[in-house]
N, C-alpha and C positions, 0 to 999 in steps of 0.2 A: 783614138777612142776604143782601140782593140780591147785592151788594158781592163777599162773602165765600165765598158758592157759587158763584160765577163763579167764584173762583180755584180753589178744590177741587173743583168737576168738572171742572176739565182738571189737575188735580195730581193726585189719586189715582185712580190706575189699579190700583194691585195692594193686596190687603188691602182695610181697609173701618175708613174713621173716622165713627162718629156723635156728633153733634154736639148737645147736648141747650144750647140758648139760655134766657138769664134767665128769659123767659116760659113753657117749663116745655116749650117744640117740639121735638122730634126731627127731627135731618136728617142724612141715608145717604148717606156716596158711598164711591165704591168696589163694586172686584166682589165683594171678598171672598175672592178667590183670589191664589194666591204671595203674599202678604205677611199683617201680624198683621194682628188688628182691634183699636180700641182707642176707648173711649167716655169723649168730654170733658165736663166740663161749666163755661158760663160763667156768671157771674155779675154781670154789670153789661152792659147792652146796648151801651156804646162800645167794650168789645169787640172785638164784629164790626167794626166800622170798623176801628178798628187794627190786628188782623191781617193784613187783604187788604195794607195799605201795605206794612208788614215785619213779617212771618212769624214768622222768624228770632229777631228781638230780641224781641217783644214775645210770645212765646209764652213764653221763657223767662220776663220779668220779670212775667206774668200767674200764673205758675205760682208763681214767689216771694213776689209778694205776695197771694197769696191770690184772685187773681180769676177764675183759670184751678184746676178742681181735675178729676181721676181715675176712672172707675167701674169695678167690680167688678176690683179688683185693681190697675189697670193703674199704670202711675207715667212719671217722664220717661223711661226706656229704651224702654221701648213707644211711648210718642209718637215720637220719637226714631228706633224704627228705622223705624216705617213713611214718617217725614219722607226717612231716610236709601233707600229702598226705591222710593222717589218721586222724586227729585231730580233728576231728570232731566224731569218737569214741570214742578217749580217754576220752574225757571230757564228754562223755555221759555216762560213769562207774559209777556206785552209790559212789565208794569208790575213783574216783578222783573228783567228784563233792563235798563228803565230804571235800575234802584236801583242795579244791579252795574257797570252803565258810571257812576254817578257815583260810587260810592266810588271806583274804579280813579283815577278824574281828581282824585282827592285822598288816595291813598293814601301821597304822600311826608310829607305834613304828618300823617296818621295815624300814620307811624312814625316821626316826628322823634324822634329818641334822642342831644340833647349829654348831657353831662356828666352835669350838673344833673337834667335828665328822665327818663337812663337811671335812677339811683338808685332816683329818686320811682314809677317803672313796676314796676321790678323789686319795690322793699318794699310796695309791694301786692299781691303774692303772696305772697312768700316770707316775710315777715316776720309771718304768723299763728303762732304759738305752736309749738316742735316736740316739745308733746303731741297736737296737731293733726294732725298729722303722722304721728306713732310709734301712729296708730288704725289707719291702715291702709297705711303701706310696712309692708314687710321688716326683717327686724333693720338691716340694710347700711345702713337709710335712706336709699336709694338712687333719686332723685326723676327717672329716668331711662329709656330704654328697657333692656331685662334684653336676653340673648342667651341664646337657649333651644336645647336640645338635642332638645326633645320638646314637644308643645303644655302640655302639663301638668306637665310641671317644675315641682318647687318655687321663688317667686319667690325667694326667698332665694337659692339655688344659681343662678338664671338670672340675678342679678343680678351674684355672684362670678365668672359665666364671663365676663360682658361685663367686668372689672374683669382679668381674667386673658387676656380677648380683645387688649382697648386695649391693658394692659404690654405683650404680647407682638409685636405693632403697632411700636412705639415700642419695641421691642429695649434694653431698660433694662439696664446695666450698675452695680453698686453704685458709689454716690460720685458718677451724674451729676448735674447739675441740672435739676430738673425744674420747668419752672413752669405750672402749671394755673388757665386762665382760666374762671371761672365753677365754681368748689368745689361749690357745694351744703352740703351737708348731712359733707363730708371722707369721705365712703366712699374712692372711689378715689387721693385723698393717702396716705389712711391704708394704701393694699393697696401703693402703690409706696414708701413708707417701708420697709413689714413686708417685703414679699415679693420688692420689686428692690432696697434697700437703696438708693435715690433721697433724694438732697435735694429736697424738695418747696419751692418756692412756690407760696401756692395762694392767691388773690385772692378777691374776693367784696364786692359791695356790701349784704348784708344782713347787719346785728349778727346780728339772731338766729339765724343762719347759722353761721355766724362763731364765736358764741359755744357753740355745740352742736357745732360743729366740734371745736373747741380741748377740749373735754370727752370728746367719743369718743377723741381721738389721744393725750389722757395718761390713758386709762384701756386704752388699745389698747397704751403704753407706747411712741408715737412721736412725744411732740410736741417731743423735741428735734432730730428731722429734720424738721420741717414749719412753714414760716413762713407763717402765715394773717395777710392782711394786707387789710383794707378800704382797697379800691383800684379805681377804674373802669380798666378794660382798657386804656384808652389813655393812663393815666398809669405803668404797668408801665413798668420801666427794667432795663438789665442782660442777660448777656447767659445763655441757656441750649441747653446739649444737647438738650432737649426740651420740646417746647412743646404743650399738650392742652388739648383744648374742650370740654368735653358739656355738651349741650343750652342752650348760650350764643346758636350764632348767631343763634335763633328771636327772642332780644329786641334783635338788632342793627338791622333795619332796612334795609331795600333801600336807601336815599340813605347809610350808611354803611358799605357791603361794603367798598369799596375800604379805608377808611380799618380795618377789621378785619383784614383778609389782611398790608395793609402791615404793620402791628402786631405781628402774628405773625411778619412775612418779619425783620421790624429786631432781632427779640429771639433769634431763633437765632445763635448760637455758627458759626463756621466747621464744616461738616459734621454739622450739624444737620439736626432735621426737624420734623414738627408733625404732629398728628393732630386732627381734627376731625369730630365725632361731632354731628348736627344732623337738625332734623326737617324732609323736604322734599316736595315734590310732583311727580308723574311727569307731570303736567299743563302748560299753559303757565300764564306769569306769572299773578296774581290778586291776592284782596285778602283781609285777613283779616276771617272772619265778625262779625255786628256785638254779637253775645254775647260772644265771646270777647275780642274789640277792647275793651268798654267796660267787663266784668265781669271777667275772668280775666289775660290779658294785654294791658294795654292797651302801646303803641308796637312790640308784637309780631310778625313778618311768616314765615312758613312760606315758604321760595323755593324755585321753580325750579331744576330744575337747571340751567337753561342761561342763569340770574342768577349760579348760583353760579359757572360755568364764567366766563363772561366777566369776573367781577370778578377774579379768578385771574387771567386771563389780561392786563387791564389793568395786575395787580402784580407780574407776571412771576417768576411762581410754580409750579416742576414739580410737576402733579398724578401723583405716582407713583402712587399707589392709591386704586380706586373701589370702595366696597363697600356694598350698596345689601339693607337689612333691609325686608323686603314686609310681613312677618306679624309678627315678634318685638313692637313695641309695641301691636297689636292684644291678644297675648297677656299682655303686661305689665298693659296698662291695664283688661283685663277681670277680672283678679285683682287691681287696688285699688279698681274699683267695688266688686267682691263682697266685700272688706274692707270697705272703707265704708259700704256698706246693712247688712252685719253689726253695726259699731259705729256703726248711725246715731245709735240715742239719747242718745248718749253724746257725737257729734259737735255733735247740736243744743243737749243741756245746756251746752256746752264753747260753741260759736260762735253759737248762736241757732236757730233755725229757721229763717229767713229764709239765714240763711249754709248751712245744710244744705242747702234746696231747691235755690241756689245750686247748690253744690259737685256734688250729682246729677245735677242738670242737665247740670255741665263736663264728668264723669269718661262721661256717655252719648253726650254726644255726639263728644268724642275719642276713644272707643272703638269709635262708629262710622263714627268717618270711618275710620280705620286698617283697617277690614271693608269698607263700601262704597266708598270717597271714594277719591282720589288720593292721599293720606298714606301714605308711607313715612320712614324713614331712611336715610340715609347714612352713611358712614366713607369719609373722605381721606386721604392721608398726602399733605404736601406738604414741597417742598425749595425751596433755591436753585439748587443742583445736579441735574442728571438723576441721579445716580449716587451722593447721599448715603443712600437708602434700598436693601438690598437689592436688588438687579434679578430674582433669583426669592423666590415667595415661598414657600418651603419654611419658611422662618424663622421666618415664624410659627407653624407647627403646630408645628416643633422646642420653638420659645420657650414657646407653650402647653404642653405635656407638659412641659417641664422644671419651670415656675411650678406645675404641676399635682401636681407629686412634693412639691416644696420646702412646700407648703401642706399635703399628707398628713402628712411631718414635725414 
């Protein structure tokens, strides 16, 4: 335990974690004050070694497989937030500052994304079952950040404003062509079909995406405007009006920005534009954490804004609009955890237990990064032109309130 309360007397400072060891020892750090308390217990003495090394990863994967467990109540969001409450410790250890300068020095080969690897990265997410799924989104199935009016918004409704946000963004006229990079789940196909009277293409490399897709849009009565098409991004062809993103860029990959902007710039139409809707960090460059890296999103990378800027600016691309969501996915994701612990049982009978611990773990700690951490979102609107986009932006609020009547109808 030498090891390991080196690291946790200089990591916890606020709240108070006790630490109950195989052999049945209690040990206290922390004050106890500003932050939770939260009581572990281990069960195998190697353990302790492995966590001093990485924290991070092996706390989760101790917790999934059974060698890390809980006391009087507490679960992975409790661990979670006092880690998130701390974090500014941790990373001050000589021995995780080593760990973070060596990911960094090999974080292009972490997010290598050809073709071929994009696919295989993404259907390790996405492609779990979309009863999996429908336990805890929203009707919309909307696997996204929502855009809320009120902290407490129903997600539903916060999910339609950002669906009625993006149209109205991208100034949709009936009849244009719309191609949508990275679908999901066809919420937003299906709202610019219905509501802008949009040709959709809408890409996706997960069948089971794909195929639940194509189910909502001819039970929604638009799947003869919406061509859903398994298609990695950079094999898209053709030319369109409008061009939209969400929550795509996250599994592009720092070493191929360039080649995603370009992508977007070659597919707009003469006086065209693009919207791109992505989860990013008010921080400098980094790397992605090694839970999320190897468990959730692996070739996955959250960037900078000033990664984002520059690859822009190498593809010679007018960033008309910057719109930058602080709190919205905080609020989103704190209302699919509390979905999901609701229908845990149900998650675990359906995925395992092991997949459940998992998944609680994921949804805890993105939810606290988006409360403590650097995590925010963004909205861009980009051109070729300075002056293909609006130059005020009245036209959105006009666009929302009209989309807004047209939905009440």
């Amino acid at each position: 335990m030498r090891l390991l309360s080196h690291l946790l007397s200089r990591f916890v400072e606020k709240g108070q974690l006790t630490v109950i060891t195989a052999d049945g020892k209690r040990h206290v750090f922390g004050s106890g004050k500003d932050g939770p308390s939260v009581t572990v217990r281990m069960h195998d003495k190697k353990l302790e070694r492995d966590l001093f090394f990485n924290p991070e990863l092996v706390a989760a994967e101790a917790y999934m497989d059974g060698r890390l467990s809980f006391e009087d109540g507490a679960g992975a969001f409790e661990l979670l937030n006092l880690f998130s409450v701390n974090r500014k410790g941790l990373g001050s250890h000589p021995v995780q500052q080593a760990l973070r300068k060596a990911w960094r020095s090999v974080r292009r080969f972490q997010q290598a994304n050809p073709v071929s690897k994009a696919k295989e990265n993404v259907s390790s997410h996405y492609d779990h079952p979309a009863d999996f799924y429908r336990l805890w989104l929203d009707e919309t199935m909307a696997y996204s950040c929502a855009y809320f009016t009120h902290p407490d918004e129903p997600l539903a409704d916060a999910q339609r404003n950002k669906f009625r946000h993006i149209a109205a963004k991208l100034n949709i006229s009936p009849g244009m062509r719309v191609a949508e990079i990275g679908s999901g789940w066809g919420g937003l196909a299906i709202y610019m079909a219905k509501e802008c009277g949009a040709q959709v293409t809408a890409i996706n490399v997960s069948p089971e995406q794909l195929a639940e897709s194509r189910r909502l849009a001819q039970a929604a009565g638009v799947i003869d405007r919406i061509d859903f098409r398994e298609v990695d991004y950079r094999n898209l062809t053709g030319k369109f009006d409008r061009v939209v993103s969400i929550g795509m860029m996250e599994h592009v990959g720092v070493a191929h920005f360039d080649e995603y902007f370009t992508t977007i710039r070659n597919l707009l139409d003469t006086g065209g534009f693009a919207l791109i809707h992505a989860i990013g960090r008010m921080s400098p460059p980094g790397t992605t954490a090694p839970f999320i890296r190897k468990y959730i999103f692996p070739g996955g990378y959250v960037p900078a804004l000033s990664e984002v800027f520059a690859s822009t600016e190498r593809t010679h691309l007018w960033v008309d609009d910057c719109e930058v969501l602080r709190l919205h996915y905080y609020w989103t994701i704190r209302a699919w955890r509390r979905n999901f612990m609701a229908r845990r049982a149900e998650a675990d009978a359906m995925m395992g237990e092991r997949f459940g611990r998992m998944w609680e773990f994921y949804l805890a700690a993105v939810e606290l990064g988006f409360l403590h951490g650097s995590n925010m979102v963004f909205q861009l609107l980009l051109s070729e032109k300075r002056d293909d986009v609006p130059v005020i932006r009245d036209y959105i609020v006009d666009a929302e309130r009209a989309l807004a009547a047209r939905e009440r109808r």
